[in-house]
C-alpha positions as CSV (number, residue, x, y, z in Angstrom):
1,X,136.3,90.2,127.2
2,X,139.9,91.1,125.9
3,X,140.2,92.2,122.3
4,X,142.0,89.1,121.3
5,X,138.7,87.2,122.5
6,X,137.1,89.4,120.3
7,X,138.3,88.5,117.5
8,X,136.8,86.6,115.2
9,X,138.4,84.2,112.8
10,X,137.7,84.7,109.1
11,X,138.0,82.0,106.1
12,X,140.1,84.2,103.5
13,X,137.8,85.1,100.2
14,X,138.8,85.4,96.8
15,X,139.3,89.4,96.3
16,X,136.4,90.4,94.1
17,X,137.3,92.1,90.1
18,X,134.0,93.2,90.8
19,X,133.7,92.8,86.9
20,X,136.8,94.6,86.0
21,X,139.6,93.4,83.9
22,X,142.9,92.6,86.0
23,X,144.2,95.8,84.9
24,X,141.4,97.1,87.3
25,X,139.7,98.7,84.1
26,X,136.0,98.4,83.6
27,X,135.0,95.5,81.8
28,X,134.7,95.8,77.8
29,X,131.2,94.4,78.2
30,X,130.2,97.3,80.6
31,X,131.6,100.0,78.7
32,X,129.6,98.0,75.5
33,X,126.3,98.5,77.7
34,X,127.0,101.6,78.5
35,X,127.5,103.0,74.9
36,X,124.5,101.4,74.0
37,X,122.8,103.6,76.7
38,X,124.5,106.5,75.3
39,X,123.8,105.3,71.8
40,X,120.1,105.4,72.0
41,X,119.9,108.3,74.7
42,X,121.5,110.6,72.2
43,X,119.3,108.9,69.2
44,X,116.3,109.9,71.3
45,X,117.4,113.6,71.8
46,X,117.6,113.0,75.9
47,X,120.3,114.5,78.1
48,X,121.7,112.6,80.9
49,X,120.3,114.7,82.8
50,X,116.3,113.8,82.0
51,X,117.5,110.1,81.9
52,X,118.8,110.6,85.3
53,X,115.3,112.2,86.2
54,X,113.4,109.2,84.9
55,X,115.3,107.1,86.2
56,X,115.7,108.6,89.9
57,X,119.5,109.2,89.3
58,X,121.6,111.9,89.2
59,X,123.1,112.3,85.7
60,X,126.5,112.1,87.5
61,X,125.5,108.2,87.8
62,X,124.3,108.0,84.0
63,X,127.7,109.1,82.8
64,X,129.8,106.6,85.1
65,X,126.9,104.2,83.5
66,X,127.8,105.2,79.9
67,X,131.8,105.0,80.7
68,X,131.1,101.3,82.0
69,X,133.0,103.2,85.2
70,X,130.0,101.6,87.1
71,X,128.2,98.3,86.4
72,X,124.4,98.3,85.4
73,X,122.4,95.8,87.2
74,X,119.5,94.0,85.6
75,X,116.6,96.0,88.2
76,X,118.4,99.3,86.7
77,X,118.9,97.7,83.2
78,X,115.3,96.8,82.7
79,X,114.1,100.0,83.7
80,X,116.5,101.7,81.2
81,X,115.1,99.5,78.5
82,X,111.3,100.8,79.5
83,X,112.7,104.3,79.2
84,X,114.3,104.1,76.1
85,X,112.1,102.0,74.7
86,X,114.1,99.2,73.8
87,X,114.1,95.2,74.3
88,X,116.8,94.5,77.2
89,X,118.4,92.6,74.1
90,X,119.3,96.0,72.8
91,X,122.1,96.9,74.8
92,X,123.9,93.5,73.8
93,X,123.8,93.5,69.9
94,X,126.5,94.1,68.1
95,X,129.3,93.2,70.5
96,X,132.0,91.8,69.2
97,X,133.3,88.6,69.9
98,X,136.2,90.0,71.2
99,X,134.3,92.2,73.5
100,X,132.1,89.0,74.7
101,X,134.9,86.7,75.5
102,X,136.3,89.1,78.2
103,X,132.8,88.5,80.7
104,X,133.9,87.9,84.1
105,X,133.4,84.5,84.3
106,X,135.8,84.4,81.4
107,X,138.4,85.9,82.6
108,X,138.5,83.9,85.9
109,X,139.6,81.1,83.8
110,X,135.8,79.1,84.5
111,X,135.0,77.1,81.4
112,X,132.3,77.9,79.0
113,X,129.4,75.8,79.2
114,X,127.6,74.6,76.2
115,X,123.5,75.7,76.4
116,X,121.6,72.5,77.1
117,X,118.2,74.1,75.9
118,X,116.8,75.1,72.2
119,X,115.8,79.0,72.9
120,X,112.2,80.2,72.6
121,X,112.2,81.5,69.0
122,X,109.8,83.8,70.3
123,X,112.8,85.7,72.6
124,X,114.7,86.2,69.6
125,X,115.9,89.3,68.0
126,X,115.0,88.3,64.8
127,X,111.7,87.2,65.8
128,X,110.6,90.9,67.0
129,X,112.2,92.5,63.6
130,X,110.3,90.1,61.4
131,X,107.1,90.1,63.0
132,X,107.6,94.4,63.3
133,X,108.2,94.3,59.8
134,X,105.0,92.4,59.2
135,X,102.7,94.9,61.2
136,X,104.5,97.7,59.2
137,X,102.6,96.4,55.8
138,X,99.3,97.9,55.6
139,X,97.9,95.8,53.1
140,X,95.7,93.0,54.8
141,X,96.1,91.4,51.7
142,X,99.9,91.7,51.5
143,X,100.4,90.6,54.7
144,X,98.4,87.3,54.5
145,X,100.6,86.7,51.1
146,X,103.8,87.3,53.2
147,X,102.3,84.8,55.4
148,X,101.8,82.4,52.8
149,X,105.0,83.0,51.3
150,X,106.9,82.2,54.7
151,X,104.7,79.0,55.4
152,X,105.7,77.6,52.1
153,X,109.5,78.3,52.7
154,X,109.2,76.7,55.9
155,X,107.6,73.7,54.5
156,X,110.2,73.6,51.6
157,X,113.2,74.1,53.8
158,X,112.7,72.2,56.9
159,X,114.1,72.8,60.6
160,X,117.9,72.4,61.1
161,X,118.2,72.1,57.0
């Protein structure tokens, strides 16, 4: 076979950002992630280098995580959440909106679509704080007048109001 037979025909492919702005800089919403990483590694008193241990990582690979230089995937992100002990939730809050209009999808110029579902209340951040809060009170009887308290807002002010 002659090496113009061998040569196969491919359908050109849109270059992949692989996430990064068009400057070729990581993406703001990495580097978010990342400080977040580095945010509750340092609050925890753990190097990069026992992260990297628990992790099976070389703390080489945490930094680059904690620049945003390299992306976290969600296998590698919800293992970091076990090990830091934190809801996967955790290393999106408090990004700015500035921050979260530059995703990828974003800045490809693909349209935002609306969310066509009502999310499970019990997913929400607020959710885990409140009913944290709750168990924190070590009054049985304080907590059932919390309880009672919140019941009767609820019925006061009603959904959506």
């Amino acid at each position: 076979m002659t090496a113009a037979a061998k040569k196969v025909t491919k359908t050109p492919r849109r270059p992949s950002s692989r996430g990064r702005t068009p400057s070729g800089k990581p993406n703001p919403i990495d580097v978010h992630v990342g400080g977040r990483v580095r945010l509750r590694r340092t609050l925890l008193g753990m190097s990069q280098e026992k992260l990297g241990e628990a992790l099976g990582l070389t703390f080489q690979q945490v930094q680059k995580y904690e620049r945003g230089a390299n992306r976290v995937g969600a296998s590698r992100l919800f293992d970091l959440s076990r090990v830091l002990d934190v809801p996967v939730s955790f290393f999106f809050d408090d990004m700015t909106e500035e921050v979260e209009s530059l995703s990828p999808r974003l800045i490809l110029g693909l349209k935002e679509e609306p969310a066509t579902f009502e999310a499970d209340p019990m997913t929400k951040r607020e959710t885990l704080e409140l009913v944290r809060a709750y168990y924190r009170i070590a009054d049985p009887q304080v907590r059932r007048r919390v309880l009672d308290l919140a019941k009767a807002l609820g019925a006061v002010v009603g959904p959506g109001e």
